[in-house]
C-alpha positions in Angstrom: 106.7 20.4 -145.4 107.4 24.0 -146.2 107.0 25.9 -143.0 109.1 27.8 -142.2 109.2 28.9 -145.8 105.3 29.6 -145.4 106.0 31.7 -142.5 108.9 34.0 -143.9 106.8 34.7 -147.2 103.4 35.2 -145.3 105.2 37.8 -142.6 107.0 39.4 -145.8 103.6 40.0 -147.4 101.7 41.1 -144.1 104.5 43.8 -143.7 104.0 45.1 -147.2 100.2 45.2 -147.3 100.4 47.3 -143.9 102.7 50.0 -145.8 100.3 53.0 -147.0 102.9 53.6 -150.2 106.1 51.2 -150.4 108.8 51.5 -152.6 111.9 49.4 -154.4 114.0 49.7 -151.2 111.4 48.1 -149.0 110.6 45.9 -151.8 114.5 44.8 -151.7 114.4 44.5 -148.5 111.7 42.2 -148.2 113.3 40.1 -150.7 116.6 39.8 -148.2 114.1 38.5 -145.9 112.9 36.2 -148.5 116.2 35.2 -149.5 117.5 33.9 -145.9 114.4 31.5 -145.6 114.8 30.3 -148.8 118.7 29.3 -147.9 117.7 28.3 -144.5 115.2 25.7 -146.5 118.6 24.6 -148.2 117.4 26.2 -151.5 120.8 26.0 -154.3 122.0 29.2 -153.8 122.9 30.4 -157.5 119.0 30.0 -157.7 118.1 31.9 -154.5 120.4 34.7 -156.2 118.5 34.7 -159.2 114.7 34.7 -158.0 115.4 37.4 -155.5 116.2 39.1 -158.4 113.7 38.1 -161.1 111.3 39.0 -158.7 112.6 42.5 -157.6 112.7 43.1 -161.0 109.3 42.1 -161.9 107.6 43.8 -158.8 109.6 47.1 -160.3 108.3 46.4 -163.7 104.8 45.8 -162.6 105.0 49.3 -160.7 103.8 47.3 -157.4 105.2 50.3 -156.0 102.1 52.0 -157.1 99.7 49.3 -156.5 96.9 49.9 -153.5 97.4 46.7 -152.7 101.4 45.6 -152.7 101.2 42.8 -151.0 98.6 40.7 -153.4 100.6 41.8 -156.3 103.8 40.5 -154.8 102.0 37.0 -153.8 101.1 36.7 -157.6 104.7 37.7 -159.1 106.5 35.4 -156.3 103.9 32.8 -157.4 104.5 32.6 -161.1 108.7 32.7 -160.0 108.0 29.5 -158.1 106.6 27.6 -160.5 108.6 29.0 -163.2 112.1 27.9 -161.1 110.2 24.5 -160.4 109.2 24.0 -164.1 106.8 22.6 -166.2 104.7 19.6 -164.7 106.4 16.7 -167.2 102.5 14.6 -167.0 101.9 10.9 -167.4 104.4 8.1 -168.4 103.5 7.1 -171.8 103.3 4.2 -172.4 104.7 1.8 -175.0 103.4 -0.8 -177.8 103.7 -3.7 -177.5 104.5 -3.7 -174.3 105.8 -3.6 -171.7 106.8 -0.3 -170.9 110.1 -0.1 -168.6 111.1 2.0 -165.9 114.5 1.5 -164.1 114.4 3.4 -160.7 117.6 4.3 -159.8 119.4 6.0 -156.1 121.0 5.6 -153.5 121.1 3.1 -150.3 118.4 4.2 -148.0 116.6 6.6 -150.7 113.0 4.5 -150.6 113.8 2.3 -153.9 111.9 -0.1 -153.2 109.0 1.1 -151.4 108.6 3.5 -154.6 108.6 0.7 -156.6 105.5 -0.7 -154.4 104.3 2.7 -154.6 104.4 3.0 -158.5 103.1 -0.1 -159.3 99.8 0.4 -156.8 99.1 3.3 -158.8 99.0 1.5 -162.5 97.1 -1.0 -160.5 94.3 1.2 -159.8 94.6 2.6 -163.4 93.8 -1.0 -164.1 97.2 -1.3 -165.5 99.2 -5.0 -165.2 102.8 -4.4 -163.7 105.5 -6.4 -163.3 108.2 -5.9 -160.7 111.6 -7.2 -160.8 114.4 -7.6 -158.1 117.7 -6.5 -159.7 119.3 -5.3 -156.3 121.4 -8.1 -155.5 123.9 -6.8 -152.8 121.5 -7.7 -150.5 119.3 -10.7 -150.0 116.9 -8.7 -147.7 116.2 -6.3 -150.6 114.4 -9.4 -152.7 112.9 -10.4 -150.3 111.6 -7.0 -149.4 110.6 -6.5 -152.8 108.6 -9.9 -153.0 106.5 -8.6 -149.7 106.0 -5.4 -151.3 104.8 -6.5 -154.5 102.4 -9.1 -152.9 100.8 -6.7 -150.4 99.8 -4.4 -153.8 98.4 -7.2 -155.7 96.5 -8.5 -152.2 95.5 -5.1 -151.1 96.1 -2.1 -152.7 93.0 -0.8 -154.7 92.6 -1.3 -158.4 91.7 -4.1 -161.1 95.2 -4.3 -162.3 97.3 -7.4 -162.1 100.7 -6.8 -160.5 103.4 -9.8 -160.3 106.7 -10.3 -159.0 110.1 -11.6 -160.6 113.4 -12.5 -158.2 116.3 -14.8 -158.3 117.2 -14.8 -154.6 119.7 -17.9 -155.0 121.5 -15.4 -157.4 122.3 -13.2 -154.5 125.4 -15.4 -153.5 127.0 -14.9 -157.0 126.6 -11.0 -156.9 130.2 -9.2 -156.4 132.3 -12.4 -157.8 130.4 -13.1 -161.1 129.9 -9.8 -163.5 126.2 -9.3 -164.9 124.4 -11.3 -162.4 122.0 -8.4 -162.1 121.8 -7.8 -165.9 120.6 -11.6 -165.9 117.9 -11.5 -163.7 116.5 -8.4 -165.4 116.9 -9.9 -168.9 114.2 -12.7 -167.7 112.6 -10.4 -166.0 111.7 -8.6 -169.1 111.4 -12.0 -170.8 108.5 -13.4 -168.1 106.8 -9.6 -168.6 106.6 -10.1 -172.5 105.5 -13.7 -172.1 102.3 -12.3 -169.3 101.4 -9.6 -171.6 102.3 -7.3 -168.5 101.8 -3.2 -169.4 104.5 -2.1 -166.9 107.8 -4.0 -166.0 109.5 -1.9 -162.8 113.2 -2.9 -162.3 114.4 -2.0 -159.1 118.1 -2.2 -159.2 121.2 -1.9 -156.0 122.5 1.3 -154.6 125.2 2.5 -152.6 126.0 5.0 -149.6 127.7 7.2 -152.3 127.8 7.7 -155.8 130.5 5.8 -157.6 132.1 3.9 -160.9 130.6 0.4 -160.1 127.0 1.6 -159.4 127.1 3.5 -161.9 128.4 0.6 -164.6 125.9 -1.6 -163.6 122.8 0.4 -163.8 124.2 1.3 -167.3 124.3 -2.1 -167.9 121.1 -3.1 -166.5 119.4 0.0 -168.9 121.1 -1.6 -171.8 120.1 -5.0 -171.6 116.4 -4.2 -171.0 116.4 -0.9 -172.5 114.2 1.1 -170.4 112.3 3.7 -171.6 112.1 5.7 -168.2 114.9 5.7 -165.5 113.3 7.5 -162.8 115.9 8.7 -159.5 114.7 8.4 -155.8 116.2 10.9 -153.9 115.4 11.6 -150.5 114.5 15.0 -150.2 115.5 15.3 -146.1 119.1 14.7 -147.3 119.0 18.9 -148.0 122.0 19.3 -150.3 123.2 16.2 -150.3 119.9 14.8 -152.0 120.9 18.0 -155.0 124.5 16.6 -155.3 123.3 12.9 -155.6 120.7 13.6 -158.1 123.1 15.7 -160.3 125.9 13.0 -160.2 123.3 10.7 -161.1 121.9 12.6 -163.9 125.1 13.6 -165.6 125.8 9.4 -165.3 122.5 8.1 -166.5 120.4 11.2 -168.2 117.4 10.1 -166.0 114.1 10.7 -167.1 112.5 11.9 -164.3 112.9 12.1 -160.2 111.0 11.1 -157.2 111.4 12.9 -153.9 110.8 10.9 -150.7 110.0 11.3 -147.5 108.7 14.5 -148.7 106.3 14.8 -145.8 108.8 14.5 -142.9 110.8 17.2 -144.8 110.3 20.9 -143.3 112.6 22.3 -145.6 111.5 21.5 -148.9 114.3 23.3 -150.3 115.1 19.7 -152.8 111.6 20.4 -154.4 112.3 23.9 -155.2 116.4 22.9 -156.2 116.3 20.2 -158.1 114.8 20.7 -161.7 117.5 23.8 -161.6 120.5 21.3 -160.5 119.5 18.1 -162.9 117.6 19.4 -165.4 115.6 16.3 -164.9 111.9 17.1 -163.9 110.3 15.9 -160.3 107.6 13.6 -161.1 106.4 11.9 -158.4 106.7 13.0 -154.7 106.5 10.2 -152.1 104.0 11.4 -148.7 103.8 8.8 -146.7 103.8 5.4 -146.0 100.8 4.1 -148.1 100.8 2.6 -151.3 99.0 5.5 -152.1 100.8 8.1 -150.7 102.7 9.3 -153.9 101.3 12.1 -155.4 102.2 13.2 -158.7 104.3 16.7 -158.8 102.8 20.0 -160.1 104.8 23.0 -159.7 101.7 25.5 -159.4 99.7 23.5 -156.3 103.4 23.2 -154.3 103.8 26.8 -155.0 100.4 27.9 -153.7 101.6 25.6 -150.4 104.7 27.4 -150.0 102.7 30.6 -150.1 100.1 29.5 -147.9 97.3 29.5 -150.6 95.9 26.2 -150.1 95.9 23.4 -152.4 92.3 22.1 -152.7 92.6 20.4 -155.9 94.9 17.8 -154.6 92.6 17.5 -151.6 89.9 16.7 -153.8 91.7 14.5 -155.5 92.8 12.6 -152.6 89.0 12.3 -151.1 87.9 11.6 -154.8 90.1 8.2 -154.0 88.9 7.4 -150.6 85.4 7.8 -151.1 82.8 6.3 -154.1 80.1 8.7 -155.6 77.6 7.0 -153.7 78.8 7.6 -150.4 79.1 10.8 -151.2 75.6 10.9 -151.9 74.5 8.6 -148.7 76.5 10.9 -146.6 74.8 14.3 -147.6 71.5 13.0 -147.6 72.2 11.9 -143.7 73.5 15.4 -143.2 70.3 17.4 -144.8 68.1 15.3 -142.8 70.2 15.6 -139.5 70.5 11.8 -139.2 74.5 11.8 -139.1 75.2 8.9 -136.3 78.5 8.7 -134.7 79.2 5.5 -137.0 79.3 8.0 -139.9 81.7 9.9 -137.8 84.3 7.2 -137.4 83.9 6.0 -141.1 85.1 9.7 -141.9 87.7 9.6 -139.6 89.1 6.2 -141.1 88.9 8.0 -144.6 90.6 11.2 -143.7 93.3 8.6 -141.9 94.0 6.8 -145.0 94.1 10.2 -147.0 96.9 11.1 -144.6 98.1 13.3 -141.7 95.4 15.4 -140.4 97.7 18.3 -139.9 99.3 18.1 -143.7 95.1 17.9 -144.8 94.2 20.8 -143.1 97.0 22.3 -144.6 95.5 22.0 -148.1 92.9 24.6 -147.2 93.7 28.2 -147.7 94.9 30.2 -144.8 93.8 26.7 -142.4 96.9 25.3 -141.9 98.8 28.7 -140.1 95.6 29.0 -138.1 96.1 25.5 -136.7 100.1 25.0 -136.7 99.8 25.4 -133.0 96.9 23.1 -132.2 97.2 19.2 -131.5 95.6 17.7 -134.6 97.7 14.4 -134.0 96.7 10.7 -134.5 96.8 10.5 -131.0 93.6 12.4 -130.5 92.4 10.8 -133.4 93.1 7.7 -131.6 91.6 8.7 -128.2 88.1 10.1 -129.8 87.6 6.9 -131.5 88.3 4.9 -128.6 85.3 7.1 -126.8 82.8 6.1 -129.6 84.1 2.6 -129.8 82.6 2.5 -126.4 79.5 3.4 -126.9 76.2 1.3 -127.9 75.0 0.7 -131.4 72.3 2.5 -130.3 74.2 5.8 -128.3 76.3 6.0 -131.4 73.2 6.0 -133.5 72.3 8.9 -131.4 73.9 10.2 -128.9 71.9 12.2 -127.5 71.3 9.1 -125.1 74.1 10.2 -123.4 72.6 10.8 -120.1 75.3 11.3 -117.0 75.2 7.6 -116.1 76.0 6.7 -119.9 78.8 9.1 -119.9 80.5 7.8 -116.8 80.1 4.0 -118.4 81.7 4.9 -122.1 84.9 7.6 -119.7 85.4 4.6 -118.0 85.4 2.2 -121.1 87.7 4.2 -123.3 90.3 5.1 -120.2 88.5 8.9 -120.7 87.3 11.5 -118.1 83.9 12.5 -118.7 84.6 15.7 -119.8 86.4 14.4 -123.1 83.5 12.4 -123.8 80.6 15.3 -123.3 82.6 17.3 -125.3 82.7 15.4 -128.1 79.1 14.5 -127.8 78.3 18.1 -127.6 80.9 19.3 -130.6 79.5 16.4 -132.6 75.9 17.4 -132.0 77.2 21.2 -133.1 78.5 19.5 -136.6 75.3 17.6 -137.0 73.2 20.6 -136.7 75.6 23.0 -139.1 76.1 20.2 -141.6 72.0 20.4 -142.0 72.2 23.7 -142.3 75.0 23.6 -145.2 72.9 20.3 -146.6 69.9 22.9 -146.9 70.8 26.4 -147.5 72.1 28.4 -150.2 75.9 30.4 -150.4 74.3 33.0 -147.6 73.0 30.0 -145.9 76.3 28.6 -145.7 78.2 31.2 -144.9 75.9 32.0 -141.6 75.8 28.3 -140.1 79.5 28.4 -140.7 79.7 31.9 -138.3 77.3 30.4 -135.8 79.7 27.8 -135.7 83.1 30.0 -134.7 86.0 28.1 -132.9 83.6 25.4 -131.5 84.2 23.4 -134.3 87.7 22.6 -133.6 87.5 19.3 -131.3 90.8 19.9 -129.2 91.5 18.5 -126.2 90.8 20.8 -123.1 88.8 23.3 -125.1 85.6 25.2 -123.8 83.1 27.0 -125.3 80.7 29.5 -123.9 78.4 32.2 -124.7 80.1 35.3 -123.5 83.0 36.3 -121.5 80.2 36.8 -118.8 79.2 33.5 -119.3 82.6 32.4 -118.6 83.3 34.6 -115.6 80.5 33.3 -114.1 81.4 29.2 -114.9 84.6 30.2 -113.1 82.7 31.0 -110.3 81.1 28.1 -110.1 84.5 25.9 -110.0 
């Protein structure tokens, strides 16, 4: 999501550190650099202005110009500006007694209301939280109906002990545009069937419009009034660029929202919304929507997006997100089956399935400092996801089990189940026998340990498409002599 901004600070830094002594001019100049990528990422440009400056300023301050080692100082000063200009994380939603505690999500047509609203209510589900949502968007009868869907598939399938039910007046869609407060109606008994089912959380989702105007904006008022919500959260889609920062600050100024979600947040390459719009609302960005999923919202923290802009990592979230895929105790299974070198190829594809549902593969790796510029250029898609699993899927119980059953004959039998060549499928035989062995050396060894099997392993751990891997470039000379 922030690439290109990732690139432009990275090469900024690399030129610094290479300098034997720099000084304010290069540091101003570097800070040009910075200051086209962050307008290129359609960053407000009053606040590009200003955090060039802050930071030229602080790098002066801080003597950087003296430092042995410019470019790690400049990475922590940039890093503290970015989360300053993003603000403070604003934390959970409190919640009300008795309740239940409202949130009215506001935005635009197109924005991801409703999907949010799905989105939002799987999450107090798996806090074990009862929710409630309600249909207030009338203007169109697809958008109950959507919201029925939605709220159905969360209470059927999304994780989580929590109750989540679903309140719409679909007949009422008819009246909407010649009767006034049809909407404000339907919310009213909305709130009413909430209070009545002892529901935590009631989520109105109310109607939008291509562009912000005087009738939106007196209904949603009138909505808030009549079940006084004590959070209006905005959806904005943050691929929208500037358009998403003028929206939310109409919005804002109309309603005082509480709080914004950005959507679509991992399509977006720009990013420049994240950075933008705490300055431009004054609202905070709470949630930030990555995906599809149910559980593909993640909550915002300034500090973890600014270590992803400045291609540190982000491993907490990456914990976080395994820590909801996968139990304790398969955990524990898993690393016991590694330390005694008994990982099957049925272990491999339950791992793939969990790394699918935690997200792209790409964005994952990206979470890991320095990993996701060293593989921007390889083709960690779904698609090869896709293609390996179709190789084990046809394999035996027992070949998966272990394949080092995988005798020529076997090999040609699975290429020609899975639409394959053979040399896909030896190749993933032989890389997965490669993790097998190093994951029992990490299950067994200390740091040193580690850090050894994880050498022995180089480059052959990457399983991409077309890849070789020999011994020396002798080694290689002479397999090409053999072709």
């Amino acid at each position: 999501m922030f690439d290109g901004l990732t690139r432009s600070f990275q090469k900024t830094f690399r030129n610094l550190s290479g300098r034997g002594r720099i000084s304010e001019s290069n540091i101003r100049e570097a800070m040009e650099e910075v200051r086209t990528a962050l307008l290129e990422a359609d960053v407000h440009h009053d606040l590009v202005d200003r955090f060039c400056n802050e930071v030229v300023e602080d790098a002066i301050g801080k003597e950087v110009t003296r430092s042995l080692k410019p470019g790690e100082e400049m990475i922590g000063i940039v890093h503290e500006r970015l989360v300053a200009m993003m603000g403070e994380a604003p934390g959970p939603i409190a919640m009300v007694e008795p309740g239940p505690t409202v949130i009215l999500m506001c935005g635009l047509q197109g924005s991801g209301k409703t999907t949010t609203c799905g989105k939002l209510a799987a999450r107090f589900k798996a806090d074990g939280h009862s929710v409630m949502l309600v249909a207030a968007d009338l203007q169109r009868p697809a958008a109950v109906e959507q919201l029925r869907i939605v709220s159905e598939q969360v209470a059927s399938s999304a994780p989580g002990k929590g109750r989540v039910a679903f309140h719409g007046e679909p007949e009422r869609c008819a009246e909407y545009g010649q009767a006034v407060g049809v909407a404000v109606e339907v919310a009213k008994r909305g709130l009413a069937e909430a209070r009545k089912g002892n529901f935590e959380f009631l989520i109105v989702d109310t109607a939008g419009r291509l562009h912000v105007n005087d009738d939106l904006m007196k209904e949603l008022r009138a909505v808030d009034r009549a079940v006084e919500a004590h959070q209006i959260l905005l959806v904005v889609d943050a691929m929208t660029g500037q358009d998403a920062l003028l929206s939310a600050k109409a919005f804002h100024e109309a309603m005082q929202v509480d709080g914004l979600v950005l959507t679509k947040f991992d399509s977006d390459t720009r990013g420049g919304a994240a950075l933008s719009v705490r300055e431009v609302t004054g609202a905070p960005v709470r949630f930030l929507g990555v995906g599809e999923k149910f559980t593909a919202l993640e909550e915002f923290h300034p500090q973890r997006i600014a270590g992803r802009i400045l291609g540190m990592g982000d491993v907490v979230s990456l914990v976080e997100k395994a820590r909801q895929e996968v139990s304790d105790e398969e955990a524990a299974e898993l690393m016991e089956k590694m330390s005694k070198g008994r990982l099957g190829l049925d272990d491999f594809l339950r791992q793939m399935k969990v790394l699918r549902r935690m997200g792209p593969i790409k964005s994952l790796l990206g979470m890991l400092p320095g990993v996701g510029q060293m593989l921007k250029d390889l083709p960690l898609e779904d698609k090869q996801l896709d293609r390996l699993q179709g190789i084990v899927h046809s394999m035996t119980p027992a070949e998966r089990r272990d394949p080092a059953m995988l005798e020529r004959s076997r090999i040609a039998r699975v290429a020609a189940g899975s639409a394959s060549d053979r040399a896909e499928v030896s190749r993933l035989v032989k890389q997965f026998d490669l993790m097998r062995k190093m994951g029992s050396q990490l299950a067994g060894a200390g740091a040193t340990g580690r850090m050894a099997a994880m050498r022995g392993l180089g480059a052959g751990g990457l399983p991409t498409r077309g890849s070789t891997h020999t011994s020396s470039p002798k080694a290689r000379f002479k397999q090409r002599k053999k072709r």
